[in-house]
C-alpha positions as a printed NumPy array, in Angstrom:
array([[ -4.416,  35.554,  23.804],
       [ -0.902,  36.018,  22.499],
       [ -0.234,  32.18 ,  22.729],
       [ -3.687,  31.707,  20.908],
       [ -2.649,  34.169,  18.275],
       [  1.187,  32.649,  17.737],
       [ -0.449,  29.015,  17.561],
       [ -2.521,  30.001,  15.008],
       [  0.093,  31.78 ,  12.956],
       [  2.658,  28.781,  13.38 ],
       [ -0.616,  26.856,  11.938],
       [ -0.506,  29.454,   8.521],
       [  3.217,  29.501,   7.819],
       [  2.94 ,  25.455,   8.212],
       [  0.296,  25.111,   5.878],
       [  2.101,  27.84 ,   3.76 ],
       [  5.516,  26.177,   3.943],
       [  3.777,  22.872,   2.097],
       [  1.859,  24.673,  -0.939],
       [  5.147,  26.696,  -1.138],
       [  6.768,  23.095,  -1.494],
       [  4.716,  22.104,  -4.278],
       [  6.417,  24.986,  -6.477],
       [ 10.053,  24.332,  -5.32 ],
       [ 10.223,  20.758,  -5.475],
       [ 13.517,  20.489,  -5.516],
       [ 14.051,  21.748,  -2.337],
       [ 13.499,  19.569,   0.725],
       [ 10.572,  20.306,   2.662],
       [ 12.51 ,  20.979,   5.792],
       [ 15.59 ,  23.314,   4.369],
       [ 12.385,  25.419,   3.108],
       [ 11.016,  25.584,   6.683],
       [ 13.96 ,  26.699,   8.429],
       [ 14.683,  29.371,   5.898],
       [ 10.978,  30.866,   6.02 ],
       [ 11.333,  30.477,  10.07 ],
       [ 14.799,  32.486,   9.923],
       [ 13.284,  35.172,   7.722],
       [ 10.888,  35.772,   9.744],
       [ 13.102,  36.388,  12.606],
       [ 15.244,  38.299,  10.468],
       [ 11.794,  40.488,   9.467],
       [ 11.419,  40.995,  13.68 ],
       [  7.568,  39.587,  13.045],
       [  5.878,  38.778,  16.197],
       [  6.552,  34.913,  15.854],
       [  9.012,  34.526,  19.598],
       [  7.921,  31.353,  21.5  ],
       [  9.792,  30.214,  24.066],
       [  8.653,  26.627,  25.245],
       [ 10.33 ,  25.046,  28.441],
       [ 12.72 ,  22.057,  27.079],
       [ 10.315,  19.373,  29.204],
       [  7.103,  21.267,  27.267],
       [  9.035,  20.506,  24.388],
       [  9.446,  17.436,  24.348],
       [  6.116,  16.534,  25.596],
       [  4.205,  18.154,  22.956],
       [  6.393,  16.916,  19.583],
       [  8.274,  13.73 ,  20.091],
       [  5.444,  11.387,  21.542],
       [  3.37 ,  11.71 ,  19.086],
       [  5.487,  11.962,  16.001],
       [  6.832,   8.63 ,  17.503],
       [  3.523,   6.901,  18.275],
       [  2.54 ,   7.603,  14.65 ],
       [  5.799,   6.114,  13.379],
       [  5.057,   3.039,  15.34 ],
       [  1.535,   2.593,  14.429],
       [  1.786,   3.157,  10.651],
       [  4.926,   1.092,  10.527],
       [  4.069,  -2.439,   8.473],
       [  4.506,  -5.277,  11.275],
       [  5.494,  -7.843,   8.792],
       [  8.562,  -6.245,   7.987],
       [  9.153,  -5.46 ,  11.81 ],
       [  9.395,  -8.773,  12.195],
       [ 11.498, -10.34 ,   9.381],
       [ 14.087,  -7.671,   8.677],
       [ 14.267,  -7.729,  12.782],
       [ 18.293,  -8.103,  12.972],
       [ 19.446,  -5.068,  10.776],
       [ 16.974,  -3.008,  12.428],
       [ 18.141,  -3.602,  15.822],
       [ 21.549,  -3.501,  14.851],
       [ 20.769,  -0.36 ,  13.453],
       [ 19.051,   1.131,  15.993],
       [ 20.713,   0.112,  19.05 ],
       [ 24.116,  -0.64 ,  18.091],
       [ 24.752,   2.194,  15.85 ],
       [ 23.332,   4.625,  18.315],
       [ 25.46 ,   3.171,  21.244],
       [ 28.993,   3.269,  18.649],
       [ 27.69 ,   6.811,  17.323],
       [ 27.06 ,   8.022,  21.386],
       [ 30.579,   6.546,  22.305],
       [ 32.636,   7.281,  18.589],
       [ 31.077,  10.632,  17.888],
       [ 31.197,  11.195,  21.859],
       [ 34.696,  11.234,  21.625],
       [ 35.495,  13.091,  18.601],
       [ 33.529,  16.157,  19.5  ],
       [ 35.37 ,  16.114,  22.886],
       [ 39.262,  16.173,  20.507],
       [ 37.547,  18.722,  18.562],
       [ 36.393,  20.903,  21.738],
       [ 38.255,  19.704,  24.328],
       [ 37.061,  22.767,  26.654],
       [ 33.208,  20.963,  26.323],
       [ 32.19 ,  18.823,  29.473],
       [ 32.924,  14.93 ,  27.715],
       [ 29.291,  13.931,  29.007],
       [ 27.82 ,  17.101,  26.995],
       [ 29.779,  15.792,  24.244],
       [ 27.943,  12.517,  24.208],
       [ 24.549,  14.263,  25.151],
       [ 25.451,  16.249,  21.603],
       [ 26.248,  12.583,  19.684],
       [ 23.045,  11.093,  21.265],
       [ 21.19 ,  13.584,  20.017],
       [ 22.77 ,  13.55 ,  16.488],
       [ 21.964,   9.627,  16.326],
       [ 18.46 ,   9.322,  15.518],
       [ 17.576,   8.998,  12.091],
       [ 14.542,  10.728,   9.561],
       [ 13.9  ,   7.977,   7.356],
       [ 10.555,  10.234,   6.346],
       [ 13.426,  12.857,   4.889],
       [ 14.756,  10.631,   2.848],
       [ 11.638,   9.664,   1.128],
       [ 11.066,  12.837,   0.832],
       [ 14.243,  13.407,  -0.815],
       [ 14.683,  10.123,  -2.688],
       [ 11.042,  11.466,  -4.369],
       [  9.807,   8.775,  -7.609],
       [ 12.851,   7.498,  -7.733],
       [ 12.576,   4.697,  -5.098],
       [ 14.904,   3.085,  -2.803],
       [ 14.445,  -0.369,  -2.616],
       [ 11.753,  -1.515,  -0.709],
       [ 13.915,  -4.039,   1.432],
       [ 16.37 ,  -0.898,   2.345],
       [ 13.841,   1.545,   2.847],
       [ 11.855,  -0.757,   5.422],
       [ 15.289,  -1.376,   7.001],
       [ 16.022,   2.174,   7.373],
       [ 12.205,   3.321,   8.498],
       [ 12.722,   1.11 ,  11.166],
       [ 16.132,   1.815,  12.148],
       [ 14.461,   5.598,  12.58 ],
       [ 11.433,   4.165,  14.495],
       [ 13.786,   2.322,  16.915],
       [ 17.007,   4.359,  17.165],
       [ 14.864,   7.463,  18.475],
       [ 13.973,   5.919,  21.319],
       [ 17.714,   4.4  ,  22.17 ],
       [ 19.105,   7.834,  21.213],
       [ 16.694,   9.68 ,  23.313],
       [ 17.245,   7.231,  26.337],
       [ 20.881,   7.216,  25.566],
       [ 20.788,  11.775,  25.863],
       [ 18.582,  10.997,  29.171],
       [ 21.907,   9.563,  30.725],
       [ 24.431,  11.845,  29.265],
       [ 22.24 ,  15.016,  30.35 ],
       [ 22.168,  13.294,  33.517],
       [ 25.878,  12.755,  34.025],
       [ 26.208,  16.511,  33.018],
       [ 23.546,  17.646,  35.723],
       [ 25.708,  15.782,  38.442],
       [ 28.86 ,  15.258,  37.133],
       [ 28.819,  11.46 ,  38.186],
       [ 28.624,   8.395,  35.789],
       [ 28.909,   4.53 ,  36.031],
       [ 29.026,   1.876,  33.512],
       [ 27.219,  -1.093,  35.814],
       [ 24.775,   1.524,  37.338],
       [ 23.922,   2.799,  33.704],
       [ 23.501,  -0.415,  31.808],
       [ 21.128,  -1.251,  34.905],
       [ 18.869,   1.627,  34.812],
       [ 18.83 ,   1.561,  30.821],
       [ 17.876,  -2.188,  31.074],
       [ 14.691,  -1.3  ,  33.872],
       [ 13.457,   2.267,  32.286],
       [ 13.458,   0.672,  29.005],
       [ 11.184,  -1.961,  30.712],
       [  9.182,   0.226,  32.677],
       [  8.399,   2.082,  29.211],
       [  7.433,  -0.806,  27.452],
       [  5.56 ,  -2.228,  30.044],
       [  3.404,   1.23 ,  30.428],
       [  3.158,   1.356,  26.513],
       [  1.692,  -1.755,  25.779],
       [ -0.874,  -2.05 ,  29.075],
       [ -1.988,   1.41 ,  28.278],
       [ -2.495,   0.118,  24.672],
       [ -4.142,  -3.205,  25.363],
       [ -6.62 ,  -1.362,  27.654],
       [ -7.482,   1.141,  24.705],
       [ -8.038,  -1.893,  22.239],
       [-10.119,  -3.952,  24.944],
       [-12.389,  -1.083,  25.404],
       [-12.477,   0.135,  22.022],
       [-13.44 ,  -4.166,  21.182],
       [-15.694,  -4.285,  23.886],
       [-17.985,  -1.193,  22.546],
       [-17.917,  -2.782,  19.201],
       [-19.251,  -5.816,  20.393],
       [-22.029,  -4.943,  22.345],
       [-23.07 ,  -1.511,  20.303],
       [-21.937,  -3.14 ,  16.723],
       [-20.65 ,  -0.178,  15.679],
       [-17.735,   2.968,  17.386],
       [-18.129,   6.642,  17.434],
       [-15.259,   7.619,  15.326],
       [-14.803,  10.982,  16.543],
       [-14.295,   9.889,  20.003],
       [-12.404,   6.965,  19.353],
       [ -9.716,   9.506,  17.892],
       [ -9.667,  11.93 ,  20.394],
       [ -8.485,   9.086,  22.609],
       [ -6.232,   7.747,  20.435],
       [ -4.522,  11.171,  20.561],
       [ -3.821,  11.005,  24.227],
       [ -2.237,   7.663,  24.084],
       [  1.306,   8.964,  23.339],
       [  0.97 ,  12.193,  26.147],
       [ -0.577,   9.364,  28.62 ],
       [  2.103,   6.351,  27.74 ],
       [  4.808,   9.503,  27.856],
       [  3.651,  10.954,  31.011],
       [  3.058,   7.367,  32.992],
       [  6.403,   6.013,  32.294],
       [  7.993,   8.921,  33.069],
       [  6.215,   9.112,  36.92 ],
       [  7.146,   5.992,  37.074],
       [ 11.327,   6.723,  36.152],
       [ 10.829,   4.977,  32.769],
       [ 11.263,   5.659,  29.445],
       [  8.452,   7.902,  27.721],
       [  9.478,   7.536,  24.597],
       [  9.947,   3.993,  25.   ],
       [  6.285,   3.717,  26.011],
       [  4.922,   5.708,  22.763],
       [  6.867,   3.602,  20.342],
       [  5.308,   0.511,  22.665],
       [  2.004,   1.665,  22.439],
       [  2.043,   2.51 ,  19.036],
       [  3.313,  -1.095,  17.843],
       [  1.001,  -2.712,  19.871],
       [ -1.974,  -0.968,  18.627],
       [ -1.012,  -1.549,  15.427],
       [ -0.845,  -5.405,  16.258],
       [ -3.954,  -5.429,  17.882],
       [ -5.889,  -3.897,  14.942],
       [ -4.627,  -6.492,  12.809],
       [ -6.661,  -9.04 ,  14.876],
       [ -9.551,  -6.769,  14.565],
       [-11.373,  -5.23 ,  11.862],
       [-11.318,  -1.762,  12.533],
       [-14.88 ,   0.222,  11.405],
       [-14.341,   2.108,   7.753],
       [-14.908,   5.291,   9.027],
       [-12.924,   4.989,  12.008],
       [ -9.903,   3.799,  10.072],
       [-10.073,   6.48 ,   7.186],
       [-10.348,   9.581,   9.531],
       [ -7.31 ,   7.96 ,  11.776],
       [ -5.431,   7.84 ,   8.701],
       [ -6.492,  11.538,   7.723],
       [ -5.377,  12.397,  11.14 ],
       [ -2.246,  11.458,  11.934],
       [ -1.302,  12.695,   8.517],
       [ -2.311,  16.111,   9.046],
       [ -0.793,  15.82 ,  12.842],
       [  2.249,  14.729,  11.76 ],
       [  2.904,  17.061,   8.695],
       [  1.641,  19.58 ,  11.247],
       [  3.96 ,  18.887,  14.237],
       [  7.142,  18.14 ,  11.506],
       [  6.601,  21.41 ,  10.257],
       [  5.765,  23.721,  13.39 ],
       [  9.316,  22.033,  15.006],
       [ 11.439,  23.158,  12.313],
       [  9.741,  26.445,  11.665],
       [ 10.843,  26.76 ,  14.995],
       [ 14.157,  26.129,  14.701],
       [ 14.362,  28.965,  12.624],
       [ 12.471,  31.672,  14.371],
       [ 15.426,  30.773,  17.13 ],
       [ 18.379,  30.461,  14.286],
       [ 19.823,  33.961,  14.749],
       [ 19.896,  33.535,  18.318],
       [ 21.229,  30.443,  18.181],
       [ 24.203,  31.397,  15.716],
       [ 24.799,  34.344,  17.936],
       [ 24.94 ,  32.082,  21.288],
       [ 27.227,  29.748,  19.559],
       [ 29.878,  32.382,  18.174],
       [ 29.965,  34.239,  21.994],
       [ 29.921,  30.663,  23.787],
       [ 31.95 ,  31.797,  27.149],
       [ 30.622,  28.807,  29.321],
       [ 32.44 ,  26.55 ,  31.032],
       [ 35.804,  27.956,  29.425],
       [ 34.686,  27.385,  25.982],
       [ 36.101,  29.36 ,  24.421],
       [ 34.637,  32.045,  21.367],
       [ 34.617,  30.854,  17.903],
       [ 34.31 ,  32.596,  14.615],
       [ 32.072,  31.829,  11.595],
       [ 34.467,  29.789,   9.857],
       [ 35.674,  27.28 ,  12.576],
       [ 31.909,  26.759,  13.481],
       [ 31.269,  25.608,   9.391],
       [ 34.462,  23.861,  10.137],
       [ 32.996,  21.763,  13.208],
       [ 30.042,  21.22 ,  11.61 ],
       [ 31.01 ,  19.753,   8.455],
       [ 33.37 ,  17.724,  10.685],
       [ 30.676,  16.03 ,  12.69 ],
       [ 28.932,  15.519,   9.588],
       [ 31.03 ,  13.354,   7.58 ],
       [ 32.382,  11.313,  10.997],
       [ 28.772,  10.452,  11.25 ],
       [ 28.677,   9.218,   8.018],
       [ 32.167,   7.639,   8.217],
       [ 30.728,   5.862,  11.949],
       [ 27.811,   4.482,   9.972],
       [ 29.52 ,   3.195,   7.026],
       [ 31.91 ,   1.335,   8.872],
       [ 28.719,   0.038,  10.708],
       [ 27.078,  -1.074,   7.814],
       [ 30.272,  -2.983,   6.378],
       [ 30.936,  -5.081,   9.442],
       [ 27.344,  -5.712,   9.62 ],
       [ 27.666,  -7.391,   6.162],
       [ 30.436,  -8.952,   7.271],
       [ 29.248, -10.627,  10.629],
       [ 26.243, -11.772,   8.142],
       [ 28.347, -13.329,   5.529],
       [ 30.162, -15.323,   8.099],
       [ 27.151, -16.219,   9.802],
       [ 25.376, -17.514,   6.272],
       [ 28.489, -18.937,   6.224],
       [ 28.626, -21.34 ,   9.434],
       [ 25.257, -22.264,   8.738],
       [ 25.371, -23.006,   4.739],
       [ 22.622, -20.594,   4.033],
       [ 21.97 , -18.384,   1.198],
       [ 23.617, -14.723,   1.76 ],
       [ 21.731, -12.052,  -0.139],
       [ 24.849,  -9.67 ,  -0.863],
       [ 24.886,  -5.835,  -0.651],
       [ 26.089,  -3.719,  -3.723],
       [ 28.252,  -0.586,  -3.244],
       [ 25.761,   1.474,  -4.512],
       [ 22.846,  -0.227,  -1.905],
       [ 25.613,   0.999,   0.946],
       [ 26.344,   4.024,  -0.674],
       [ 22.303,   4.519,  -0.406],
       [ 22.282,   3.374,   3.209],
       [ 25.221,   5.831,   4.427],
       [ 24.111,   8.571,   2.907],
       [ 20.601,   7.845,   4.245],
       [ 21.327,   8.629,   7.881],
       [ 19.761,  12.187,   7.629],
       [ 19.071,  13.83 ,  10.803],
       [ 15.261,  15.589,  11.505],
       [ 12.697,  16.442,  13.779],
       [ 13.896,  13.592,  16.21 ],
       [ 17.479,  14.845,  16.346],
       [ 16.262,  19.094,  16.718],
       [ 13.703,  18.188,  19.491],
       [ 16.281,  16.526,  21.722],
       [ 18.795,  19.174,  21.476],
       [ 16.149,  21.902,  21.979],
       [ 14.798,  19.955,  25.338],
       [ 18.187,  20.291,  26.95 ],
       [ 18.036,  21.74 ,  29.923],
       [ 18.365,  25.847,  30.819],
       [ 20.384,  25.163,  33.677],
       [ 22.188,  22.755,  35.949],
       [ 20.955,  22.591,  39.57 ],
       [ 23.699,  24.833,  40.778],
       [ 21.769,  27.639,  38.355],
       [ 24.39 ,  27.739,  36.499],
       [ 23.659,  27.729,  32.568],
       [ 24.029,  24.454,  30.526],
       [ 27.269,  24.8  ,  29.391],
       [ 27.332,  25.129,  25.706],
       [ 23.813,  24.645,  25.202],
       [ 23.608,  27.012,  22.077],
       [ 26.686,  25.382,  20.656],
       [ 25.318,  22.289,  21.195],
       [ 21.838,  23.209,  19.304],
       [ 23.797,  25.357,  16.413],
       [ 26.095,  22.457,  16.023],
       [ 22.618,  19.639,  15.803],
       [ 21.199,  22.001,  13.4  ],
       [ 24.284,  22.352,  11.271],
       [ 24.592,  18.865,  10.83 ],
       [ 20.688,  18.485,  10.314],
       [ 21.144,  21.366,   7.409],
       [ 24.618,  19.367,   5.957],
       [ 22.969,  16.315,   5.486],
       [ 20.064,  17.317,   4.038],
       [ 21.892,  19.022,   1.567],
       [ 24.229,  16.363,   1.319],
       [ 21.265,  13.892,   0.466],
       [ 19.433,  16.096,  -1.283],
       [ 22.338,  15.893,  -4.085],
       [ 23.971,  13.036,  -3.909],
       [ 21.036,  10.071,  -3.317],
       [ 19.104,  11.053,  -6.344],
       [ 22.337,  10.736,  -7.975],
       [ 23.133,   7.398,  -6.87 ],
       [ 19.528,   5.912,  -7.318],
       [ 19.521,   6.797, -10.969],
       [ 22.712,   5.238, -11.773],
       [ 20.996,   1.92 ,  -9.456],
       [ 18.826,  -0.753, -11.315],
       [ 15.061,   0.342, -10.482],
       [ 13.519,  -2.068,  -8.009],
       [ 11.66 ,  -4.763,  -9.052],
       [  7.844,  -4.722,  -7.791],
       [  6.656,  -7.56 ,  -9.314],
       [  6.367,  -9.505,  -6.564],
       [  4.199,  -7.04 ,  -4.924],
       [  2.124,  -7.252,  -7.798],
       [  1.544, -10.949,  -7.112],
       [  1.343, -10.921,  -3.56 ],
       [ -1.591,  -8.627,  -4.323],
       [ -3.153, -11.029,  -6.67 ],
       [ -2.729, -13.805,  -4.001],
       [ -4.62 , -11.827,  -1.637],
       [ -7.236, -10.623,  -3.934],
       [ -7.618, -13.851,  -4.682],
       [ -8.015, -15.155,  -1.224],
       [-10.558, -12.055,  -0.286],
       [-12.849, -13.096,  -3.114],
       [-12.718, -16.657,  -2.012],
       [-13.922, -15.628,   1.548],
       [-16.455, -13.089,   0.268],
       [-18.222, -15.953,  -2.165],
       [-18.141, -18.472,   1.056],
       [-19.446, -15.643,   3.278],
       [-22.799, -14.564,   0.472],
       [-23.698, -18.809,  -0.208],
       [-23.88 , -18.931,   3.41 ],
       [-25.774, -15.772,   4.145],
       [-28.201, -16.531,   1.168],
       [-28.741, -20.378,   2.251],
       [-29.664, -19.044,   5.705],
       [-31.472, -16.238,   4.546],
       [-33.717, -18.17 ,   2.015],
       [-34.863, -20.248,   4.892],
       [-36.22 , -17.868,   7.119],
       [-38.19 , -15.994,   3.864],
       [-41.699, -17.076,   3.354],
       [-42.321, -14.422,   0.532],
       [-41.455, -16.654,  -3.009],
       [-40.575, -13.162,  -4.074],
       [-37.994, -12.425,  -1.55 ],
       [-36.471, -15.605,  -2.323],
       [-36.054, -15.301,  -6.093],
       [-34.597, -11.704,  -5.567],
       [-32.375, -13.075,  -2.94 ],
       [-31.303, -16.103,  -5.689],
       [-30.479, -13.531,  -8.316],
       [-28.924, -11.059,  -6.075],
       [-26.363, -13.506,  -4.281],
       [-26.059, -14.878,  -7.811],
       [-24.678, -11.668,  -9.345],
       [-22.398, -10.894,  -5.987],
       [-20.535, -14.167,  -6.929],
       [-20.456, -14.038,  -9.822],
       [-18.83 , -10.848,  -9.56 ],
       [-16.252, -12.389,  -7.367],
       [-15.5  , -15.311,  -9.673],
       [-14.833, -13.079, -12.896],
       [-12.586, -10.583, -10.858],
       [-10.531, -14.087,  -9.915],
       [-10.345, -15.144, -13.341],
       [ -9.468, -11.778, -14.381],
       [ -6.269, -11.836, -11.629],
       [ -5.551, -15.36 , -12.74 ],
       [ -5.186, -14.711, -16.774],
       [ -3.608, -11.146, -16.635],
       [ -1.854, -11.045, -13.317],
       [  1.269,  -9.515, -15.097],
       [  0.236,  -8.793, -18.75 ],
       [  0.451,  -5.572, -20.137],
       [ -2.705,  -5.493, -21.296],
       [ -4.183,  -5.966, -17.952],
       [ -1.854,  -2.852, -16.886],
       [ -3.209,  -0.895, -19.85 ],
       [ -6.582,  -1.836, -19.201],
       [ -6.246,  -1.103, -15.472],
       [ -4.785,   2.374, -16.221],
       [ -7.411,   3.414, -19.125],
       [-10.298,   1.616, -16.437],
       [ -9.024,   4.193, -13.445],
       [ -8.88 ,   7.22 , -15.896],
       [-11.813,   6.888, -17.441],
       [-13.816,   6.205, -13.85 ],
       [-12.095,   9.218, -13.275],
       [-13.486,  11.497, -15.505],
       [-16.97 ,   9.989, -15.255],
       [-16.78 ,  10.779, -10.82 ],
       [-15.604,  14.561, -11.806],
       [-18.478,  14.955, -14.07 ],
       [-21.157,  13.071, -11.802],
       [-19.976,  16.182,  -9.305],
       [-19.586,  19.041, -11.55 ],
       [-23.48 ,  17.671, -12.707],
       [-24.483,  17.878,  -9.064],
       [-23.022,  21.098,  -7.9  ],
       [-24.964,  22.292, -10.923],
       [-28.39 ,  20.949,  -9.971],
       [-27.498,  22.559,  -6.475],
       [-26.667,  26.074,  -7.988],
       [-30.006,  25.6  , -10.45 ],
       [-32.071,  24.654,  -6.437],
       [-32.756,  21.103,  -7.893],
       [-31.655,  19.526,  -5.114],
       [-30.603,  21.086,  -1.176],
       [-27.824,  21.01 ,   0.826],
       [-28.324,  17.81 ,   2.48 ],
       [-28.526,  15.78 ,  -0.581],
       [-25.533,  17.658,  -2.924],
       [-23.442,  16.355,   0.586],
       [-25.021,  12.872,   0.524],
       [-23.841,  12.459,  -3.026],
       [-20.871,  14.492,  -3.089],
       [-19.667,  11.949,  -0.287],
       [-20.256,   8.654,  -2.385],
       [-18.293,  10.169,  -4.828],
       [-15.298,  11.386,  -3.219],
       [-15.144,   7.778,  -1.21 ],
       [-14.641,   6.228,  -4.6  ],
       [-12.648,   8.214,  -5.867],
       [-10.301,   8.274,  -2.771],
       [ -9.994,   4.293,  -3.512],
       [ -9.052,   4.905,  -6.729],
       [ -6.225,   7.619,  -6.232],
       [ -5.049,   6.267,  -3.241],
       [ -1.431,   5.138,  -2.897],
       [  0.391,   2.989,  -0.753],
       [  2.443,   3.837,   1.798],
       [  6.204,   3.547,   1.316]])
């Protein structure tokens, strides 16, 4: 009952953390959390949990990864493939080995693999923070795929990359050849896993469409869910990478539903979903975090492990800020010789080199924010090594993963909005057009798709009326069509078309809220029942979800 009873109260302060957001906007969603988690620790309330680090793990990271790696846009997967991998992979292996180091000059008394266990886990990336952070002023599009998918792929190399460090802690044994071996084969394994359990889910899931015509939604999600705890928990029997296998699985479901028209009510209540899941699970981890601050901060000024010595206050700030800015230092120097290496390249084979501004690297530094990724890994380490001996400096470890987490949020939260103003506002026109294109396209296909569906329906009618109704009724559908295309076609970029397009939404608008206020009035007056106000009330809010509905950046 008392589990029951603290899940449900995590659940409140969540949801209460996000409408306390909407007043303190200034104020990134995850600095709030911490500091309502830490006073209610501070308050002694009843909110202590006290999950195993394995339990951990289990229940945050797969998912939150899996719905990274499903949402995530292929196309841009694919093109901007090289920076992302080069992100991902080779910025978390000279982050482990660079930041590795450091930490071991700065606390020489900490084991040198627990000091690369700490720089693994301060490697992943939260590009959701930074949107968060960066708010309406927009990065640019190209950067902000780049660094969504540097934080889609570098959590699973970071969290692989902590899997070997922890290990070489446990047993106090490491080698290079044996290591790049079992990297190569769990990282396999975890793929593998991923996208087999994934292509079973979408042949099942295609196979019911087929022969029924039509999905139960509900169901459909509820195994969707377990995908991530299933790919996780398979790999991992197997010695492979979990994490690997819920990234896998999430990219390849996305692929596979791009093949396959998903049904509308299946696809909106996924989307509905994974956003609540995700806000939900972002949340409860760093609410977390601070129910355990004090502890932590006291665990990390009385470290006695291993030698370590004490430390006060100060020198802990000191350490922190420290690791901060080498991080940032690592990953600028990162970024620079990656535009180098390119500009030779474009070079040797006399192609066009799109060059970086300072202000675009400036962006791209400051945009390695740590999150959820980077506070779940350092709260899985392990309780104890398998002498029974404590993990040494686990709570300086976790204070020093949430100090940098806290630095550069605040870091990012000042200076990016300071650097995108002074930056030329991205140019979305050709969004604007590719949109037309496809609009275009779609209205093509759906006049193709009603002269074929009237020609063979008139021939099968017998009934002269059917046949004229039929006539007029595919004659009004494409005709439809054809003066939407013409529409695109003449004002595709006109401000009048934007104006019109603006005033069109706002007034449709008003007209859907008073459609509903008229209905819920009819219900009060018992005009109309229960069943029906719903049946309306739906059609309504389905349009007007299309019409408020944004993209996802």
């Amino acid at each position: 009952m008392h589990i029951v009873l603290l899940a449900l109260a995590l659940i409140l302060v969540a949801a209460g953390s996000g409408i306390l957001a909407r007043f303190m906007p200034r104020i990134p969603l995850p600095i709030l959390q911490i500091v309502i988690g830490a006073l209610l620790a501070w308050l002694n309330t009843p909110l202590d949990i006290n999950l195993e680090p394995e339990t951990f793990m289990l229940l945050f990271v797969p998912p939150l990864l899996f719905a990274d790696a499903w949402q995530f846009p292929q196309r841009e997967l694919t093109s901007l493939r090289h920076p992302i991998i080069a992100l991902a992979v080779g910025l978390v292996l000279f982050t482990v080995v660079g930041a590795g180091f450091l930490i071991h000059w700065l606390l020489p008394n900490l084991p040198l693999a627990v000091c690369f266990a700490l720089a693994a886990i301060l490697s992943p990336t939260d590009a959701v923070a930074v949107s968060a952070i960066s708010g309406q002023l927009g990065i640019p599009p190209r950067l902000m795929h780049i660094l969504e998918g540097e934080s889609l792929m570098n959590d699973a190399s970071a969290l692989v990359s902590l899997k070997f460090a922890v290990a070489a802690a446990m047993t106090g044994a490491f080698s290079f050849g044996q290591v790049s071996l079992q990297f190569a084969l769990i990282t396999f394994i975890g793929i593998s896993v991923g996208i087999a359990l994934a292509f079973v889910f979408s042949t099942i899931r295609r196979k019911l469409i087929d022969k029924r015509g039509t999905e139960s939604s509900t169901e459909i999600l509820l195994v969707m869910l377990m995908i991530p705890f299933a790919a996780y928990l398979i790999a991992e029997h197997f010695d492979g990478s979990g994490i690997m296998a819920a990234v896998a699985a999430g990219i390849t479901i996305n692929r596979t539903e791009l093949k396959r028209y998903a049904q509308t009510r299946t696809r909106m209540q996924m989307n509905q979903f994974w956003e609540i899941l995700t806000f939900l699970l972002n949340a409860m981890v760093f609410l977390l975090l601070g129910l355990q601050l004090p502890d932590i901060i006291g665990g990390a000024i009385q470290v006695s492990l291993n030698n370590v010595r004490s430390f006060s206050s100060l020198e802990l700030v000191f350490h922190v800020v420290v690791i901060s800015l080498s991080l940032m230092l690592l990953r600028l120097f990162w970024i620079m010789g990656a535009v180098y290496l390119s500009r030779l390249s474009s070079r040797r084979r006399r192609s066009a080199h799109v060059p970086l501004s300072g202000g675009v690297m400036a962006v791209g530094t400051l945009a390695g924010i740590r999150g959820t990724i980077t506070l779940a890994a350092a709260l899985s380490l392990p309780l104890a090594l398998p002498s029974g001996e404590p993990f040494p400096g686990r709570d300086l470890v976790i204070f020093l993963a949430t100090g940098v987490i806290l630095f550069t949020l605040l870091v990012g939260s000042v200076a990016l909005p300071l650097l995108l103003r002074r930056m030329d506002k991205p140019d979305d026109s050709w969004r604007d057009e590719e949109v037309r294109v496809a609009r275009h396209a779609a209205s093509s296909a759906a006049i193709e798709t009603i002269e074929a569906w009237h020609a063979n329906a008139v021939e099968t009618r017998d009934s002269q009326l059917e046949r004229s109704v039929l006539t007029d009724t595919s004659a009004r559908l494409i005709s439809y069509y054809r003066n939407l295309m013409t529409i695109d076609d003449r004002h595709s970029s006109s401000e009048r078309h934007e104006l019109d397009q603006r005033f069109s939404r706002e007034m449709r608008l008003a007209a859907l809220r008073a459609e509903r206020r008229e209905y819920y009035r009819l219900r009060s007056e018992h005009q109309i029942d229960d069943d029906t106000l719903r049946r309306l009330v739906r059609e309504l809010d389905l349009v007007e979800m299309a019409l408020t509905s944004r993209p996802r950046r």
